[in-house]
Predicted model as a PDB file, atoms N, CA, C, CB and O in Angstrom, pLDDT in the B-factor column:
MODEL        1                                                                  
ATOM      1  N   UNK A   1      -1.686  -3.595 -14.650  1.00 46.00           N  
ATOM      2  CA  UNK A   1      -2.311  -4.691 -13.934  1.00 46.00           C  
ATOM      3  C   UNK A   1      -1.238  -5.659 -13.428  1.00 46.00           C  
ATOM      4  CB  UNK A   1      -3.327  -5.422 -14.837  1.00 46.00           C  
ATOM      5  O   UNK A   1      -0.260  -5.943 -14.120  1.00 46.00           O  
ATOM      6  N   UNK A   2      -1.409  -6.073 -12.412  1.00 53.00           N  
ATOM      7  CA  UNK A   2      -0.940  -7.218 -11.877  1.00 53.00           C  
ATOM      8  C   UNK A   2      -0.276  -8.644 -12.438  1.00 53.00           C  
ATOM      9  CB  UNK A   2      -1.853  -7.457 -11.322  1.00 53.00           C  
ATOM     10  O   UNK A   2      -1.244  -9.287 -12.843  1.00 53.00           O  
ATOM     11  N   UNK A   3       0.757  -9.315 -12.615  1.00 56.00           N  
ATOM     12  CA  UNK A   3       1.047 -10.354 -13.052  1.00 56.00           C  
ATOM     13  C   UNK A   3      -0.308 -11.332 -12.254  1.00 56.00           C  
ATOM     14  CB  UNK A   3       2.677 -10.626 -12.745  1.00 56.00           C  
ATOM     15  O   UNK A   3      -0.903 -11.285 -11.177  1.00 56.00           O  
ATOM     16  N   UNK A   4      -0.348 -12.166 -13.459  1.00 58.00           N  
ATOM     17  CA  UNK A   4      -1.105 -13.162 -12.905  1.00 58.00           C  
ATOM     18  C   UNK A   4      -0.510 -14.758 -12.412  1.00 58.00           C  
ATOM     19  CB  UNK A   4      -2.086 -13.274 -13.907  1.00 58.00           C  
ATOM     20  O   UNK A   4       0.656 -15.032 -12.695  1.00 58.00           O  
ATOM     21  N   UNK A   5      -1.186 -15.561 -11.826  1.00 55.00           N  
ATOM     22  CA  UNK A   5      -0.111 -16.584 -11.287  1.00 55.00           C  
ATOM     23  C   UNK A   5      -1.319 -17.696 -11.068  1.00 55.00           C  
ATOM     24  CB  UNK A   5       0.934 -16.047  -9.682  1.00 55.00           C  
ATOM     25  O   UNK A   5      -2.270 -17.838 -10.299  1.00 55.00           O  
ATOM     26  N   UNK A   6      -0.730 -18.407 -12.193  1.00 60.00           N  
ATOM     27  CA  UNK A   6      -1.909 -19.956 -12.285  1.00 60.00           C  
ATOM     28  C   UNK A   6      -1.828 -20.816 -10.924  1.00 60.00           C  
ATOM     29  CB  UNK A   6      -1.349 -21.301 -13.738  1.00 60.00           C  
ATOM     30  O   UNK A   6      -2.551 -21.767 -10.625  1.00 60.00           O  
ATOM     31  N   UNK A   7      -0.843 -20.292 -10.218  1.00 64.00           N  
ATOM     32  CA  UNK A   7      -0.594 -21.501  -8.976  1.00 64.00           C  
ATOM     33  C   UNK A   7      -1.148 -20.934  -7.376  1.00 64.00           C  
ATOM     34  CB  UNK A   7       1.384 -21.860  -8.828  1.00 64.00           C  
ATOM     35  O   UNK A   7      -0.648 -21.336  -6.326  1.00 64.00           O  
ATOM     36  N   UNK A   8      -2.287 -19.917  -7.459  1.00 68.00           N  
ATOM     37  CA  UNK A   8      -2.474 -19.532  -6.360  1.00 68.00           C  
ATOM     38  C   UNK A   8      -2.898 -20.476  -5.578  1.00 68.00           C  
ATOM     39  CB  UNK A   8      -3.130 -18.617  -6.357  1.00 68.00           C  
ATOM     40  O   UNK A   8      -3.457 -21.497  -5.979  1.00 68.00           O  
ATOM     41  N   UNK A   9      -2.624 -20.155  -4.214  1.00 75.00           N  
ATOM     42  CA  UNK A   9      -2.778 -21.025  -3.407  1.00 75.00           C  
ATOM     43  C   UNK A   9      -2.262 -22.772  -2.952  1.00 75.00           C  
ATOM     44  CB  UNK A   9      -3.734 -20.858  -3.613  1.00 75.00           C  
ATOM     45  O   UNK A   9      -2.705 -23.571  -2.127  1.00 75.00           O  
ATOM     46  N   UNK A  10      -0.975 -22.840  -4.087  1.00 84.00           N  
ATOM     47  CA  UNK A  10      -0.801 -24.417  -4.198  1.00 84.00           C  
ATOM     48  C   UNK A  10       0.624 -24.372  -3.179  1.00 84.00           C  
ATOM     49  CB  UNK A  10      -0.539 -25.142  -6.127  1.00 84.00           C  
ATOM     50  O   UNK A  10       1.573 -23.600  -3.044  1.00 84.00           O  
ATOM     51  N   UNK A  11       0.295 -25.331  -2.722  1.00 91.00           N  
ATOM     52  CA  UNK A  11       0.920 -25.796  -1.756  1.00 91.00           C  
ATOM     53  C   UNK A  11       2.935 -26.396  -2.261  1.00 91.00           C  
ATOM     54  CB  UNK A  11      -0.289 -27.055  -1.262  1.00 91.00           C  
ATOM     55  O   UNK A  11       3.416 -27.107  -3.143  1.00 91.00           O  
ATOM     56  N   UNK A  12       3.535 -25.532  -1.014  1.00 94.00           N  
ATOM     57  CA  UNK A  12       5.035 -25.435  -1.857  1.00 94.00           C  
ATOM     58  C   UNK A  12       5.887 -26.589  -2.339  1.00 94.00           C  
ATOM     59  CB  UNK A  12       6.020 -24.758  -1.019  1.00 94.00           C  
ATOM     60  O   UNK A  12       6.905 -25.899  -2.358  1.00 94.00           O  
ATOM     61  N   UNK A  13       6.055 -27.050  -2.497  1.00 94.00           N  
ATOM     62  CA  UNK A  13       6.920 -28.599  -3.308  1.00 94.00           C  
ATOM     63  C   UNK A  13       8.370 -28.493  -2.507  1.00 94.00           C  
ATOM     64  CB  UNK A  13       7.299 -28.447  -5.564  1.00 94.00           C  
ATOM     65  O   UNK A  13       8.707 -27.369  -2.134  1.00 94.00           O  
ATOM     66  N   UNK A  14       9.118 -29.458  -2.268  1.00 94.00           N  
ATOM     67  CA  UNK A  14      10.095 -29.604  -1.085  1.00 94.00           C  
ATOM     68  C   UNK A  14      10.958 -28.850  -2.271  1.00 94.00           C  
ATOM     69  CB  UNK A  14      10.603 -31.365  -0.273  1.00 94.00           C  
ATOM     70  O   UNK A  14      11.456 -27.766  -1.969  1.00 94.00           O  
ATOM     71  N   UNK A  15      11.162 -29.354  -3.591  1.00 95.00           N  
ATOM     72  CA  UNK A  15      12.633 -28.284  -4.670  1.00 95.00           C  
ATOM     73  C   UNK A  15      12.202 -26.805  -4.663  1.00 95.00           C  
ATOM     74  CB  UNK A  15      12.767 -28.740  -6.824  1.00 95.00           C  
ATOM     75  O   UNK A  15      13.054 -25.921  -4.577  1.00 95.00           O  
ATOM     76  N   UNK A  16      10.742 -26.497  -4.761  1.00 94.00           N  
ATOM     77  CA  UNK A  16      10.660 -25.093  -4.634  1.00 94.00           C  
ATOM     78  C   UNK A  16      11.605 -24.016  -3.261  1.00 94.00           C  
ATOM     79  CB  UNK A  16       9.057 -25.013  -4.479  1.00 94.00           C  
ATOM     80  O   UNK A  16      12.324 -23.019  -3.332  1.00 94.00           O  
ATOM     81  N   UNK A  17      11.120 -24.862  -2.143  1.00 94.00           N  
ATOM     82  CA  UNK A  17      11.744 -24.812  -0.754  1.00 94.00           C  
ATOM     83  C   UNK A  17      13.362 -24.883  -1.029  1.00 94.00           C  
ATOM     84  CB  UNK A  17      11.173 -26.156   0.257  1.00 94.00           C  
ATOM     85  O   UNK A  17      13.953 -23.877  -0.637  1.00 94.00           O  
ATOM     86  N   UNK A  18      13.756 -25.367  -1.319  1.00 96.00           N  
ATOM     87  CA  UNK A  18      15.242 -25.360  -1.555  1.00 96.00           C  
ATOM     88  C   UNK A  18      15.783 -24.705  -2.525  1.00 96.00           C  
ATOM     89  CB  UNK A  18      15.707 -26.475  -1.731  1.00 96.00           C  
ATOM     90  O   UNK A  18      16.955 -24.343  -2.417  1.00 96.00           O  
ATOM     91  N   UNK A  19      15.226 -24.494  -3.377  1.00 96.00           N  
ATOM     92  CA  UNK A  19      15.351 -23.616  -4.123  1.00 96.00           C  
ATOM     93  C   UNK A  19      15.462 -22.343  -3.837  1.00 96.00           C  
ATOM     94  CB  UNK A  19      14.662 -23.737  -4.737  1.00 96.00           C  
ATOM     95  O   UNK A  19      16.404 -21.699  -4.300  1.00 96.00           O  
ATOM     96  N   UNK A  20      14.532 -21.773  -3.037  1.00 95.00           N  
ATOM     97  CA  UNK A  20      14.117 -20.492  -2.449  1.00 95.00           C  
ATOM     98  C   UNK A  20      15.163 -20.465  -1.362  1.00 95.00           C  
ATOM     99  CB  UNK A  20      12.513 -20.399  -1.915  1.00 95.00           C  
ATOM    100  O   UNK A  20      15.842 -19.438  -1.350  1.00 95.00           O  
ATOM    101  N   UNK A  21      15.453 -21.417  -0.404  1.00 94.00           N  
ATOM    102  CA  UNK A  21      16.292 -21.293   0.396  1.00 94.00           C  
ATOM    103  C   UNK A  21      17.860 -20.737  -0.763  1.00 94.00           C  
ATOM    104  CB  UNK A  21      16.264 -22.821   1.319  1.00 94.00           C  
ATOM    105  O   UNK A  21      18.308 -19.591  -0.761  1.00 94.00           O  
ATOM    106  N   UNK A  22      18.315 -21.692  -1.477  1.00 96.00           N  
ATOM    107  CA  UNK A  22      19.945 -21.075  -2.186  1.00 96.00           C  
ATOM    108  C   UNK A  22      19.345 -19.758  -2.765  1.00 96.00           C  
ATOM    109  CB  UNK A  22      20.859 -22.233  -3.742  1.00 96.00           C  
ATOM    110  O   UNK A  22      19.998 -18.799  -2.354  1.00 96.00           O  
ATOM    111  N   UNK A  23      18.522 -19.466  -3.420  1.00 95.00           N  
ATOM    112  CA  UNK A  23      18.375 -18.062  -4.039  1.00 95.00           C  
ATOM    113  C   UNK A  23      18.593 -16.896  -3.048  1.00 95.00           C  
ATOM    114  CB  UNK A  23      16.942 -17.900  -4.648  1.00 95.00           C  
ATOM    115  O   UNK A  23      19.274 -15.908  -3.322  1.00 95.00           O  
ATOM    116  N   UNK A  24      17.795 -17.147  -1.567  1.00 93.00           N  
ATOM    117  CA  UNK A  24      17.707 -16.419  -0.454  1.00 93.00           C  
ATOM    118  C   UNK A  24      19.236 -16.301   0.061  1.00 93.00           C  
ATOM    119  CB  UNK A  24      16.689 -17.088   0.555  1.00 93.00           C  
ATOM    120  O   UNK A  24      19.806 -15.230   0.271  1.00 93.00           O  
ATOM    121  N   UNK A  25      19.743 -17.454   0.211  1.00 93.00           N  
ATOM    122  CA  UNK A  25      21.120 -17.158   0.559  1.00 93.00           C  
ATOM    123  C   UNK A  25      22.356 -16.465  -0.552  1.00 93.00           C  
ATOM    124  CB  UNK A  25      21.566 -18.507   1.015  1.00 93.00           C  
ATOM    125  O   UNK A  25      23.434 -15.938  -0.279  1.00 93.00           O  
ATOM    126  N   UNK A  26      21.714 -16.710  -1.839  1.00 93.00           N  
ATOM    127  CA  UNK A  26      22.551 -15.855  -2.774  1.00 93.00           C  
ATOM    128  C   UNK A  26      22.890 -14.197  -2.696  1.00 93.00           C  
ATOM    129  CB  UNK A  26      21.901 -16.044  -3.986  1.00 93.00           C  
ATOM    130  O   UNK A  26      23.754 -13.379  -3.010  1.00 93.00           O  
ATOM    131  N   UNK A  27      21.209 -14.345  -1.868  1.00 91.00           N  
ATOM    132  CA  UNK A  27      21.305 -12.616  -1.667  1.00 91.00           C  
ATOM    133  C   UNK A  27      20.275 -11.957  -2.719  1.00 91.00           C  
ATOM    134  CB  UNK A  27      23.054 -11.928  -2.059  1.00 91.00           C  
ATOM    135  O   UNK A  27      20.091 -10.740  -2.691  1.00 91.00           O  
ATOM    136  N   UNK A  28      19.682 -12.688  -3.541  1.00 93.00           N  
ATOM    137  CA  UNK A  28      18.641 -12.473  -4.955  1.00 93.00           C  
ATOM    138  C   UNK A  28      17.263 -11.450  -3.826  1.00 93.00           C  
ATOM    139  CB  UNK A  28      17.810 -14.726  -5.920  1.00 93.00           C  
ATOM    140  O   UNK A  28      16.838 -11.636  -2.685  1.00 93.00           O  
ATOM    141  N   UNK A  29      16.968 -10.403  -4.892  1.00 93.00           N  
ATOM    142  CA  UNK A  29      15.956  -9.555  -4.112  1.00 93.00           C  
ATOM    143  C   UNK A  29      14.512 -10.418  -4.126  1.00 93.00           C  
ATOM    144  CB  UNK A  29      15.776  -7.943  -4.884  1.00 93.00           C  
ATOM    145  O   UNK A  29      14.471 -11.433  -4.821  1.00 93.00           O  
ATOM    146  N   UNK A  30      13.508 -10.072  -3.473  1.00 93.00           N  
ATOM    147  CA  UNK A  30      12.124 -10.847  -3.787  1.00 93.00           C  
ATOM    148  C   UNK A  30      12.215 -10.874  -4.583  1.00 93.00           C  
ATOM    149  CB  UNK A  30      10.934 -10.613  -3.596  1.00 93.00           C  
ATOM    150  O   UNK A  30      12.887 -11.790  -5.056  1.00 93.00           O  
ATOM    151  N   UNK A  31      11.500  -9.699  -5.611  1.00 93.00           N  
ATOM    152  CA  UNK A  31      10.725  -9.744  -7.469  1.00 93.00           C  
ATOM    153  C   UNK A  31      11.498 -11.095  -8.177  1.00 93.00           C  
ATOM    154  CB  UNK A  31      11.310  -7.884  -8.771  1.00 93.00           C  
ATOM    155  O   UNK A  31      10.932 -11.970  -8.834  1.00 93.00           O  
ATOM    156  N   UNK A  32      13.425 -10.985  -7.751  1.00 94.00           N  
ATOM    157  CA  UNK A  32      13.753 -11.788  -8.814  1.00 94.00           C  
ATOM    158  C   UNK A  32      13.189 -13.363  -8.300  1.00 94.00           C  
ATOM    159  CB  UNK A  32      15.460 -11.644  -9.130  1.00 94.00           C  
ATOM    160  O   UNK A  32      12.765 -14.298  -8.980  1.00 94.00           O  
ATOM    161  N   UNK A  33      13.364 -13.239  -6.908  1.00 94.00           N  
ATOM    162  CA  UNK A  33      13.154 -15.410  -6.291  1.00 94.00           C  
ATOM    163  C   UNK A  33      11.642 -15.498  -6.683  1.00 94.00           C  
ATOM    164  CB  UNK A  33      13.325 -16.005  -3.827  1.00 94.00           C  
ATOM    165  O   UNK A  33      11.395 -16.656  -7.021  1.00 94.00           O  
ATOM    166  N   UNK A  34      10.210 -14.447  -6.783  1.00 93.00           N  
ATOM    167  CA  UNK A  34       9.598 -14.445  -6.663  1.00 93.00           C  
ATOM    168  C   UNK A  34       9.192 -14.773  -8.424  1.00 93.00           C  
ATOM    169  CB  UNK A  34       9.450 -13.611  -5.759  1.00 93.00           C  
ATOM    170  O   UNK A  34       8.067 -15.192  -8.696  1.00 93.00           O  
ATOM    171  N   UNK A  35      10.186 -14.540  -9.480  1.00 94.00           N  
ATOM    172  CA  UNK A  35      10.076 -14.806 -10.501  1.00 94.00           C  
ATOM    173  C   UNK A  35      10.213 -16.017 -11.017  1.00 94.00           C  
ATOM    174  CB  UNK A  35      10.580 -14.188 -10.901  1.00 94.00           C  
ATOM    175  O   UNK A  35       9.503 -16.623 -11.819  1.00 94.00           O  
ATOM    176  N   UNK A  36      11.397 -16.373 -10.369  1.00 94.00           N  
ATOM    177  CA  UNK A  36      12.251 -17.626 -10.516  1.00 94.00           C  
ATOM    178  C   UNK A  36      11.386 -18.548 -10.105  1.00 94.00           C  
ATOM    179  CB  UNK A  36      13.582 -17.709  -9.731  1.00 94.00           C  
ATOM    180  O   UNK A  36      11.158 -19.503 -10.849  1.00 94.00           O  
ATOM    181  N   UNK A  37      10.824 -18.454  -9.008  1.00 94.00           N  
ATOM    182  CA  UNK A  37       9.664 -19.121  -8.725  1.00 94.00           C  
ATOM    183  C   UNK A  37       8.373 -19.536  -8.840  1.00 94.00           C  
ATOM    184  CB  UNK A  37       9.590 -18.986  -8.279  1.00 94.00           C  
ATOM    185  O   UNK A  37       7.682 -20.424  -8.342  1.00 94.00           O  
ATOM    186  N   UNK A  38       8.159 -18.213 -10.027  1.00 92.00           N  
ATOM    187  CA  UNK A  38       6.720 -18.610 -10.160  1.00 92.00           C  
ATOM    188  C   UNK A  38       5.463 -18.522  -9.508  1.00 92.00           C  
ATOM    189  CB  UNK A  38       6.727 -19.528 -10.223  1.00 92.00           C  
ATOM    190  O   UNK A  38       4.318 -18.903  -9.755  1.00 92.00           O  
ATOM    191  N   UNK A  39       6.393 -17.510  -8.028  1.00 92.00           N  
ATOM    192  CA  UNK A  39       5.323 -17.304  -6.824  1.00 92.00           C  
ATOM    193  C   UNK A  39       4.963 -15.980  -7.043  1.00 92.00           C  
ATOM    194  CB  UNK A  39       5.864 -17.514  -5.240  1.00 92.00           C  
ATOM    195  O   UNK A  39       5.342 -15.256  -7.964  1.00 92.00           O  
ATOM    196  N   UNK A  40       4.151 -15.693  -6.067  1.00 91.00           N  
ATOM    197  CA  UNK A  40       3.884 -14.043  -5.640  1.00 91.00           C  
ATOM    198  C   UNK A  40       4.819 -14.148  -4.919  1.00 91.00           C  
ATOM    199  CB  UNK A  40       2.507 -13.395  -4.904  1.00 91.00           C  
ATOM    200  O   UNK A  40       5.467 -15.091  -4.466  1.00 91.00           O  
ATOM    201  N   UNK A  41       4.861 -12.418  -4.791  1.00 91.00           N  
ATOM    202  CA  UNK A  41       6.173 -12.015  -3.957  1.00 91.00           C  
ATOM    203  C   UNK A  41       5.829 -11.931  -2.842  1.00 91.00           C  
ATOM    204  CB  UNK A  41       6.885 -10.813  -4.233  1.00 91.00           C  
ATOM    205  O   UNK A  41       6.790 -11.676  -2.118  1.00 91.00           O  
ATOM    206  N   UNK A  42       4.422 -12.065  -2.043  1.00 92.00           N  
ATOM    207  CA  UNK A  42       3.968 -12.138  -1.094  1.00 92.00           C  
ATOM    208  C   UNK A  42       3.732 -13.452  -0.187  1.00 92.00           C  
ATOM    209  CB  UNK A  42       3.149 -11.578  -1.383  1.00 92.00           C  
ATOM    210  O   UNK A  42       3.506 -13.673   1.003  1.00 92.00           O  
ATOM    211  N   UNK A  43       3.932 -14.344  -1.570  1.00 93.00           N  
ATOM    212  CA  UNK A  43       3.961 -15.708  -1.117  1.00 93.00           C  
ATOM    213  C   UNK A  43       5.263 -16.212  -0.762  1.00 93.00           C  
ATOM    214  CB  UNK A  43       3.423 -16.549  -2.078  1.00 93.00           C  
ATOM    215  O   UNK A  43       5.400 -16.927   0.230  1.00 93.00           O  
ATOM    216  N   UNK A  44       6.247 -15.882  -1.518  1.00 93.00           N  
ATOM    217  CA  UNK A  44       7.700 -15.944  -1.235  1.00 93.00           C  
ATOM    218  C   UNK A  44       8.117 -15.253   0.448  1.00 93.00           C  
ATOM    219  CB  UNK A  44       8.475 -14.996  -2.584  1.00 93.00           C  
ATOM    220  O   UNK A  44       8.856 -15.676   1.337  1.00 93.00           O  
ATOM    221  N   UNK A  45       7.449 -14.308   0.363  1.00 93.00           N  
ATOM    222  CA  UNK A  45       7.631 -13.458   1.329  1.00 93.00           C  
ATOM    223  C   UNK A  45       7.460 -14.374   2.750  1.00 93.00           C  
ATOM    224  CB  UNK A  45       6.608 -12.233   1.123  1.00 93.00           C  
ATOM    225  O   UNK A  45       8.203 -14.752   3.656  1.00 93.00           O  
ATOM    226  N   UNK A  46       6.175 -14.488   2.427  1.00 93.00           N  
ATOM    227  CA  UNK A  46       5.407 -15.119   3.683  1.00 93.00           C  
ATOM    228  C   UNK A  46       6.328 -17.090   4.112  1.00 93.00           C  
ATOM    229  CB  UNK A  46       3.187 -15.278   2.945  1.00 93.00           C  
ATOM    230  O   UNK A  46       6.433 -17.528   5.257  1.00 93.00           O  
ATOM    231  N   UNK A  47       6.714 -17.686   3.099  1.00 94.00           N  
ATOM    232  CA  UNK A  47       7.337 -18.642   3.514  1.00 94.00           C  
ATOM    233  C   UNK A  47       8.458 -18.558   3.449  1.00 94.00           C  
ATOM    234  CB  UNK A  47       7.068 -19.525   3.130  1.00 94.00           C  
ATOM    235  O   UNK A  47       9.107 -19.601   3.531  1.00 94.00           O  
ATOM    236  N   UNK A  48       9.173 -17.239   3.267  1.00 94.00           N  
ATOM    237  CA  UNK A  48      10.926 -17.195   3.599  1.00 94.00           C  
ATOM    238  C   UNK A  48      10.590 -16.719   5.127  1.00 94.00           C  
ATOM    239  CB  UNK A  48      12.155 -15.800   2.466  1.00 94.00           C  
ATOM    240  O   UNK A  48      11.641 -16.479   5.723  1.00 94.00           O  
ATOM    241  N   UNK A  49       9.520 -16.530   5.869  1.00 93.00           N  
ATOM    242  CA  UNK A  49       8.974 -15.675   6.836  1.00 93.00           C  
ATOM    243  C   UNK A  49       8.777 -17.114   8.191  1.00 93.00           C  
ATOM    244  CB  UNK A  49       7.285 -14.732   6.096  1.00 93.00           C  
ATOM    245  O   UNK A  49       9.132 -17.284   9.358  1.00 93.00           O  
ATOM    246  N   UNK A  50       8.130 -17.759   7.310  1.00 94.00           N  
ATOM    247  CA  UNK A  50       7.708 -19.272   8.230  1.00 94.00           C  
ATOM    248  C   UNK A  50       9.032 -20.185   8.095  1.00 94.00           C  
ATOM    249  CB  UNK A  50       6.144 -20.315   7.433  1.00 94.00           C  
ATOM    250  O   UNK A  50       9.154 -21.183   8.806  1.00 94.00           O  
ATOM    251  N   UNK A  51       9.771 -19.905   7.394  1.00 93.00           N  
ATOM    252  CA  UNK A  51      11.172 -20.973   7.395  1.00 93.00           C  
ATOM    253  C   UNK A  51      12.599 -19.757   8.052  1.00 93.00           C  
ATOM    254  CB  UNK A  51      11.606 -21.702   5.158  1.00 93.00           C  
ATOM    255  O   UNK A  51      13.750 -20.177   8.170  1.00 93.00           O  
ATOM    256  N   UNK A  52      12.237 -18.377   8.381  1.00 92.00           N  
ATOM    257  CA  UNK A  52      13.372 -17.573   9.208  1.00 92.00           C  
ATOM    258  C   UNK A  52      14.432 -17.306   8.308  1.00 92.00           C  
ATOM    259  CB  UNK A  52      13.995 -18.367  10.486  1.00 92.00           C  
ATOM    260  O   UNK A  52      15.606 -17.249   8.674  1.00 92.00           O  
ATOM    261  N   UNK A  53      13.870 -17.059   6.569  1.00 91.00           N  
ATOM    262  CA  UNK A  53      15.148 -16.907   5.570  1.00 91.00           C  
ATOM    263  C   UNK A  53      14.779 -15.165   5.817  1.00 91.00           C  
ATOM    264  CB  UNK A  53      15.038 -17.794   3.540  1.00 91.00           C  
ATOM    265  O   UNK A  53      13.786 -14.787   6.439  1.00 91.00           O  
ATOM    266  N   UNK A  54      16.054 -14.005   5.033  1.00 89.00           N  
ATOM    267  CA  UNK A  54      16.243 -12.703   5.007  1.00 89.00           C  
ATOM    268  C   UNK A  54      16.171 -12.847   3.768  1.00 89.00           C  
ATOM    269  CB  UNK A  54      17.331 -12.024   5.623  1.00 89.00           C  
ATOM    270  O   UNK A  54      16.811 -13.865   3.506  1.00 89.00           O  
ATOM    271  N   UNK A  55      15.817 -12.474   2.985  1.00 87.00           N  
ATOM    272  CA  UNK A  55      15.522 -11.726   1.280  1.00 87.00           C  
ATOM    273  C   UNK A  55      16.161 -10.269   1.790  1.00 87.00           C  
ATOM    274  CB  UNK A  55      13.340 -11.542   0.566  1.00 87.00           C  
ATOM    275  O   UNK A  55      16.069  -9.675   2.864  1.00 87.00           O  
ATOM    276  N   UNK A  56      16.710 -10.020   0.795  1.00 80.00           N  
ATOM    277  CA  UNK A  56      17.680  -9.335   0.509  1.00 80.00           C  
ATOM    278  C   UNK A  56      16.733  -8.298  -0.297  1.00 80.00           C  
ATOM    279  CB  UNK A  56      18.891 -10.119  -0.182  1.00 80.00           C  
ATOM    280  O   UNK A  56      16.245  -8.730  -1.341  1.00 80.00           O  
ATOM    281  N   UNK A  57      16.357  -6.665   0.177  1.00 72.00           N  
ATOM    282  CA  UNK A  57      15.451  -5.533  -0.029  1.00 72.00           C  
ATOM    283  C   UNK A  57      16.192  -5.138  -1.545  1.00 72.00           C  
ATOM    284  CB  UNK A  57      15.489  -4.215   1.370  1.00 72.00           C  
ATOM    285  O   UNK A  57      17.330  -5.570  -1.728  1.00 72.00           O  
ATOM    286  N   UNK A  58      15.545  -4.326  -2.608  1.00 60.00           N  
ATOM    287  CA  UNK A  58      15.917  -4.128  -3.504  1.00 60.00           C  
ATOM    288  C   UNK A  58      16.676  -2.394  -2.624  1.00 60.00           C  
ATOM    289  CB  UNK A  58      14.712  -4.367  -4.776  1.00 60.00           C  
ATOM    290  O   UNK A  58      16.503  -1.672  -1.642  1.00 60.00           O  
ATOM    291  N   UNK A  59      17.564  -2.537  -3.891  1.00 47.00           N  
ATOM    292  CA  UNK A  59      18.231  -0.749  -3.478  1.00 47.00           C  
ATOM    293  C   UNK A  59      18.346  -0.247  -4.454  1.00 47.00           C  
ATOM    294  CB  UNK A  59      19.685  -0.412  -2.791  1.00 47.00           C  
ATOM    295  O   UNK A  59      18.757   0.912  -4.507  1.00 47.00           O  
TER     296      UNK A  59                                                      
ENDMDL                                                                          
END                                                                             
């Protein structure tokens, strides 16, 4: 089953955003920023998507 995530739908906090931005530029794959964060990886996805960041694909 699915991780679950108490924060669906909540709206991103400006440190989350910056946060996600240095992780993204570290080069960190989704699963891990998406951990670190506390987000879905779909949610990560979708606002590294609306802010023009590259997440870095697992290999």
């Amino acid at each position: 089953m699915a991780e679950r995530f108490e924060r669906h739908r909540q709206p991103w906090t400006s440190d989350e955003i910056q946060k996600l931005h240095a992780l993204a530029k570290k080069g960190m794959p989704l699963k891990s920023i998406a951990k670190a964060l506390t987000r879905s990886e779909e949610s990560v996805k979708d606002r590294a998507k609306m802010d023009k960041l590259s997440i870095a694909k697992l290999r």
